[in-house]
C-alpha positions in Angstrom: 0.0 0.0 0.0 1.2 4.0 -0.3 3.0 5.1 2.1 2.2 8.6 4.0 4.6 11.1 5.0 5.4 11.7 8.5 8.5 13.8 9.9 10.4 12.5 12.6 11.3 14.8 15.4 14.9 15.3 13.8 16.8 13.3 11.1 20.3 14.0 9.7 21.3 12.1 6.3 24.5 12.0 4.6 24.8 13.8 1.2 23.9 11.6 -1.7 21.2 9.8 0.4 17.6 9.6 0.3 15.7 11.8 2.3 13.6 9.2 3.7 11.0 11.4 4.2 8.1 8.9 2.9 8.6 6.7 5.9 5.9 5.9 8.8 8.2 7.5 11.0 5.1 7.9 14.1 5.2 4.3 14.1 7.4 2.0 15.7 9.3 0.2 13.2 7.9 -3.2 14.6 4.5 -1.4 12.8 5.7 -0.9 9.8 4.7 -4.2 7.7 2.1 -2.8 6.6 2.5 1.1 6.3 5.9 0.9 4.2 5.9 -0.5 0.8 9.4 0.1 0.8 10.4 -3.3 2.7 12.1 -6.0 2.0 12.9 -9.2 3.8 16.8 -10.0 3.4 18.7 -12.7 5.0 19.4 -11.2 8.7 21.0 -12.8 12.0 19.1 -12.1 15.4 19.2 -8.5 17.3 18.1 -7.2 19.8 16.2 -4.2 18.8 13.9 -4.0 15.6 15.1 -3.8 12.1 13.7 -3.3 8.9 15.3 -3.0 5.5 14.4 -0.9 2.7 15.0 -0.1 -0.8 15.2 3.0 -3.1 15.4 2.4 -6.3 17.6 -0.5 -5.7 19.6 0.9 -2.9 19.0 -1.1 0.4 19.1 0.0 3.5 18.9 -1.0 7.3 17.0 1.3 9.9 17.5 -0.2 13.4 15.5 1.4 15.9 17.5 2.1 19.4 17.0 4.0 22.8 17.1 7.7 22.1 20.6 9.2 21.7 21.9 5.4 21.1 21.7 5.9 17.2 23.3 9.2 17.1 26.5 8.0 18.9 26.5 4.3 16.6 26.2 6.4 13.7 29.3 8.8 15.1 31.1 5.4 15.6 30.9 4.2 12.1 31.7 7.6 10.4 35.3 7.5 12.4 35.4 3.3 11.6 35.0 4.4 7.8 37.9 7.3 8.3 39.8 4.4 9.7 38.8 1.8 6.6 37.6 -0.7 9.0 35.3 -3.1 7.7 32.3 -2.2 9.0 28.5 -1.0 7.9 28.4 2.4 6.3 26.7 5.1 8.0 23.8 7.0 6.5 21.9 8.9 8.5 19.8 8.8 12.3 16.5 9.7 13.5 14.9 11.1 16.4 11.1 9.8 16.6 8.0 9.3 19.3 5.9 6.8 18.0 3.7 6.9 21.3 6.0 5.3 23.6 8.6 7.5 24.5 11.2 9.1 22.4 13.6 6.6 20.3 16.3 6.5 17.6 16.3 5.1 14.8 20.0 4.4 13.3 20.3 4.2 9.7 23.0 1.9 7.4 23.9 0.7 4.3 22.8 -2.9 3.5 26.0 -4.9 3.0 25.6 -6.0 -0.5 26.4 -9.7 -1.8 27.0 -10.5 2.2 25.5 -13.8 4.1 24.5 -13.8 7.8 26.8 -16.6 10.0 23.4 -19.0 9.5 23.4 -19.6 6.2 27.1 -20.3 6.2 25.5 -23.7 8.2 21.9 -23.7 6.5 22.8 -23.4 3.0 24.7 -26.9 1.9 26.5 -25.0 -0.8 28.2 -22.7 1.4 29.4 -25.6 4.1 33.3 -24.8 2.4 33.3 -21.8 3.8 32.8 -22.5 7.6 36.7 -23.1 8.3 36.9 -19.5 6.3 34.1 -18.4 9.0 37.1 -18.5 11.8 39.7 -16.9 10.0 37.8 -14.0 9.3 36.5 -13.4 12.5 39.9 -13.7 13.8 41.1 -11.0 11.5 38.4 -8.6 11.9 38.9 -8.5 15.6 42.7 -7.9 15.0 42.1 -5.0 12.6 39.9 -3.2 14.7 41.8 -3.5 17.9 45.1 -2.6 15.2 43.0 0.7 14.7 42.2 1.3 18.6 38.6 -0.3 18.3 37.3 -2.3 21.2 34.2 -4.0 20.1 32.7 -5.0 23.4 30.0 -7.2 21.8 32.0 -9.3 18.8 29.6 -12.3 17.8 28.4 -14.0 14.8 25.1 -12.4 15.0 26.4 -8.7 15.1 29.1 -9.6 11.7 28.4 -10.4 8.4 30.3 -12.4 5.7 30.9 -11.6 1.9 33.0 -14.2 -0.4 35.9 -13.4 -1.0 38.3 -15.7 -3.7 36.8 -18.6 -1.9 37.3 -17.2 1.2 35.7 -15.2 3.7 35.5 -11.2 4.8 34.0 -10.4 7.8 32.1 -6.8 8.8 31.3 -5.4 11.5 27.7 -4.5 11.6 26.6 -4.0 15.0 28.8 -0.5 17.2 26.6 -0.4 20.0 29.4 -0.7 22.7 32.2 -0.3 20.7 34.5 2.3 21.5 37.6 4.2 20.0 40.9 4.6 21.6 44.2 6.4 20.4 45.7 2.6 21.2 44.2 -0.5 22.9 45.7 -1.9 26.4 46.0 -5.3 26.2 43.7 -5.9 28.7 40.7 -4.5 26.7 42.0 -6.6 23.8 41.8 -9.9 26.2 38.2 -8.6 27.3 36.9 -8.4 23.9 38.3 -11.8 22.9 36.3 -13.4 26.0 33.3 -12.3 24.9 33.9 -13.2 21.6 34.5 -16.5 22.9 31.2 -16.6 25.1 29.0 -15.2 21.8 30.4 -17.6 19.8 29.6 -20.5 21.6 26.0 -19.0 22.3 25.5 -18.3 18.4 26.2 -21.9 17.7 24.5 -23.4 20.5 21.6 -21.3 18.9 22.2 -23.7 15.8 22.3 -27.0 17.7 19.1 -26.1 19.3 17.7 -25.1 16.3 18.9 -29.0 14.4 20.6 -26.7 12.3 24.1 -28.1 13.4 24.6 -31.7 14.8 24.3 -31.8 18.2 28.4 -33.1 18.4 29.2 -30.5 16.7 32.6 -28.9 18.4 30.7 -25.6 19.9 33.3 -25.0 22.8 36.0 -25.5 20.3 35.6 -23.2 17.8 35.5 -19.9 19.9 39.1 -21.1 21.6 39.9 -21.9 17.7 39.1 -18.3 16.4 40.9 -17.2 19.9 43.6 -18.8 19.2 44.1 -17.7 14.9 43.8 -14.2 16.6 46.9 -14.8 18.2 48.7 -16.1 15.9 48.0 -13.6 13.7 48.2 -10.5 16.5 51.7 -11.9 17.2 53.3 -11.8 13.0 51.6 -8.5 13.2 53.0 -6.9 16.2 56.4 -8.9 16.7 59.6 -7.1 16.7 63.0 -7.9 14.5 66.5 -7.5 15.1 68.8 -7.4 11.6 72.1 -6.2 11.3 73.0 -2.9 9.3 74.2 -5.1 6.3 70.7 -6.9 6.4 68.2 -4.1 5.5 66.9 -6.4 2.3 65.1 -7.9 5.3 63.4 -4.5 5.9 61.6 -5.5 2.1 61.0 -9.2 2.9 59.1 -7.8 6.4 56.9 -5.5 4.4 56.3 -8.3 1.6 55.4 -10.9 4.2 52.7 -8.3 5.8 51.3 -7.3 2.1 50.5 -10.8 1.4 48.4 -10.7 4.7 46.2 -7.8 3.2 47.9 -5.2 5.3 49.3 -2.0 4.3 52.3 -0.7 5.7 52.3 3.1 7.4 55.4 3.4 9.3 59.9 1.7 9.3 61.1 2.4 12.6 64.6 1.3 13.0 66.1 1.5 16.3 69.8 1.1 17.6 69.4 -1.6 20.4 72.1 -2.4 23.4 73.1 -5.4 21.5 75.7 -3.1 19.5 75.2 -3.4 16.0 72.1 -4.5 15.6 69.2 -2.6 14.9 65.1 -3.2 16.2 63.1 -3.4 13.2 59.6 -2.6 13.9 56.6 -1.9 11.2 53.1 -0.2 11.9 50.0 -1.4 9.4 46.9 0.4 9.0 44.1 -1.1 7.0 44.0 -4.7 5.6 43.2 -3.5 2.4 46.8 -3.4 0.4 45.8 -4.9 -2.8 42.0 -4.0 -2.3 44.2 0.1 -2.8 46.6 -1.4 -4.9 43.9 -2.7 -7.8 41.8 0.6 -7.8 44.1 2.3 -8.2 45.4 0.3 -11.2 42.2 -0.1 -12.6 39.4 1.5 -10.7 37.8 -2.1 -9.6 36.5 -2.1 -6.1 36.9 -5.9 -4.8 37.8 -7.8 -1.3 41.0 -8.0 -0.6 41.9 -11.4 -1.8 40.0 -11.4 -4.6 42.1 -7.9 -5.8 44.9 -9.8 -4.6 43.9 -12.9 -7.0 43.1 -10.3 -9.7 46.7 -7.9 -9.0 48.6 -11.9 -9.3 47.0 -11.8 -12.6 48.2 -8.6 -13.6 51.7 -9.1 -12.6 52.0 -12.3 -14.4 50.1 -10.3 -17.7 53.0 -7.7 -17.1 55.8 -10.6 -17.7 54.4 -12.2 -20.7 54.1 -8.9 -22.2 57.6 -7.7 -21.3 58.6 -10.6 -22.3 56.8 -10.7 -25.4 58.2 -7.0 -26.2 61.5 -7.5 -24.8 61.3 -4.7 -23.1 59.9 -3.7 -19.3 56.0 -3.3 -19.2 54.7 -0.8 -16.6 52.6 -2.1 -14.7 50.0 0.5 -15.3 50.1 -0.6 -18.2 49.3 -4.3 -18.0 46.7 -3.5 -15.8 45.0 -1.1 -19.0 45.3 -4.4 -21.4 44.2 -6.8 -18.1 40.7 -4.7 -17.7 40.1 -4.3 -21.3 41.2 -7.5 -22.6 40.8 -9.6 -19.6 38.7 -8.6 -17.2 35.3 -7.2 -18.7 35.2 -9.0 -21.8 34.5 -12.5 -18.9 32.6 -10.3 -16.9 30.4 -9.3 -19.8 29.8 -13.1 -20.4 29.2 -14.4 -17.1 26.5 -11.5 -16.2 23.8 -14.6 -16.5 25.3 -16.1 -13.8 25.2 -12.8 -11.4 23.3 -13.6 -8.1 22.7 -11.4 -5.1 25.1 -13.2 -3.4 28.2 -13.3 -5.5 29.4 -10.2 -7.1 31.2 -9.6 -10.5 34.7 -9.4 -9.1 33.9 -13.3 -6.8 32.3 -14.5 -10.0 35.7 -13.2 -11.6 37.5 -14.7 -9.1 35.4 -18.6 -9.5 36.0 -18.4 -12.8 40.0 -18.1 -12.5 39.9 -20.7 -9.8 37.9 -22.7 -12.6 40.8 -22.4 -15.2 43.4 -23.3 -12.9 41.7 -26.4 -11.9 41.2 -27.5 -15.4 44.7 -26.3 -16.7 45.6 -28.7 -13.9 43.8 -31.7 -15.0 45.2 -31.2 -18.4 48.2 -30.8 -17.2 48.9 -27.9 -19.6 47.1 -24.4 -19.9 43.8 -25.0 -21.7 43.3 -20.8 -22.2 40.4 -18.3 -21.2 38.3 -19.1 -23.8 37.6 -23.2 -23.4 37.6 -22.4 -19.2 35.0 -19.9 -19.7 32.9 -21.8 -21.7 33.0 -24.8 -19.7 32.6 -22.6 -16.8 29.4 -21.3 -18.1 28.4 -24.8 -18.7 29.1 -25.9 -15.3 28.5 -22.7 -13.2 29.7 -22.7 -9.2 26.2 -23.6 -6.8 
């Protein structure tokens, strides 16, 4: 049915949002079946305040309704996570409204396109390879945020969400209720927010065994310690010191290299003179996990997760060798990255378009389709070319 107008007490959107004017907004969202024609029911984990999702004109969006003032400061929280290129929601406006029971919020966000909830990871058979993935990238969300000062006080698979990445996983933070922001994070904090990650994680999938969703031997108590203990592991190649002599400062490079193939970026070199004479402390400081997610826009202007760009960037560094080669002379890599998107890239994505579903995107689809070559390259034991993968591909597309 139509929708009437009805102006909240206050709302601020972000430029280049809707107005979201048209909404029931003297209704509690809970009312809003039925007064909205704007909704649409998405794939969501549980919460525990209302949520709706809209679109406009294709553009979806979550409204979660909160105590008043609690959406303002989320929304505050996730404009300084997106200055920080955290993984998380993007913020697009709050609400003040008094649907006849008091003053409340209403927090408004972004829909995470092409992502899953932690549930269908379990409830949708073709998705069961990524569960292993599931740990990993909860792991290395929590050590990115705490990297950047974040302390999440309420990590859990029901407040993340998952998008495929080159047959892995990328996880988002979707829920900054109790999150906070500090110019560094004590270690005690960090051990705080890893407990309660531990406790959520064990209630999220106890949720599952109750619900005959998961077997009931399935190892609940083991996989919070597990994702506990990947955090660690990859906290401690993150953080750890080196020592090199003066002579040794390729090692500075091989540091840096190591961290780049882990997604991060590096900010900071310091080198330090240490007691031990003449050896110097080596010690690095990373910012964002996104160092080939930055390194192929700015080749090419394609926004992907990070190890599909760093798939795609593989790609274009062994394109920039055969050319070279081919030319017998050094190919910029600029340059390969030109003939890669115009020769490569779209002409497949063009083709598999057909296959596009709303929860794979054009870059993972890219992405299946490489793995797809490689695997039949490997049966033939020889490289069978784009053109016979692709069309076997599209013969036998991924579930």
């Amino acid at each position: 049915m139509e929708t009437h107008p009805e102006t909240p007490l206050s709302l601020a959107v972000r430029a280049g949002q809707p107005d979201f004017l048209d909404l029931p907004w003297r209704h509690p969202l809970e009312e809003w079946q039925h007064r909205c024609s704007r909704l649409e029911e998405l794939p969501r984990g549980l919460s525990r305040h209302p949520v709706v999702f809209l679109n406009y004109d294709g553009m979806l969006y979550a409204l979660k309704e909160l105590p008043a003032d609690l959406a303002e400061k989320e929304y505050d929280l996730l404009l300084k996570m997106e200055e920080l290129k955290l993984p998380a929601v993007k913020a697009a406006g709050h609400a003040r409204t008094s649907p006849g029971q008091g003053e409340l919020s209403v927090l408004i966000t972004r829909y995470l396109d092409n992502s899953l909830p932690y549930s269908s990871l379990f409830t949708q058979p073709n998705l069961a390879r990524y569960r292993e993935h599931l740990l990993d990238a909860l792991a290395g969300l929590l050590v990115q945020l705490h990297l950047s000062g974040v302390y999440w006080g309420d990590c859990s698979l029901y407040n993340t969400l998952f998008r495929r990445d080159a047959g892995a996983l990328q996880a988002y933070l979707v829920d900054a209720e109790t999150a906070e922001i500090h110019p560094g994070l004590s270690s005690t904090l960090r051990a705080h927010d890893l407990e309660i990650m531990e406790e959520n994680v064990v209630g999220g999938l106890s949720d599952l065994v109750a619900a005959a969703i998961l077997n009931e031997d399935y190892p609940v108590e083991d996989t919070g310690s597990s994702i506990h203990d990947r955090y660690w592991r990859l906290w401690d190649e993150i953080t750890r010191e080196a020592y090199i002599h003066p002579q040794e400062r390729y090692r500075i490079r091989e540091r840096i290299n190591a961290l780049n193939a882990l997604g991060f970026s590096v900010a900071e070199i310091e080198l330090n003179a240490t007691e031990k004479g003449d050896l110097l402390r080596l010690n690095v400081v990373v910012t964002d996990r996104n160092f080939h997610r930055h390194q192929l826009h700015n080749l090419t202007g394609v926004y992907a997760e990070e190890m599909q760009a760093r798939q795609m960037v593989n790609e274009i560094k062994e394109l920039k060798a055969t050319l070279s080669t081919a030319r017998k002379s050094s190919v910029p890599l600029s340059v390969a990255a030109y003939h890669w998107q115009n020769h490569y890239y779209l002409p497949i994505i063009e083709k598999l378009v057909p296959l596009l579903k709303n929860s794979a995107s054009e870059t993972e689809l890219y992405c299946q389709f490489l793995e797809h070559k490689w695997f039949l390259s490997e049966r033939a034991q020889r490289d069978v070319g784009r053109e016979i993968a692709l069309k076997d591909f599209l013969s036998n597309p991924p579930a």
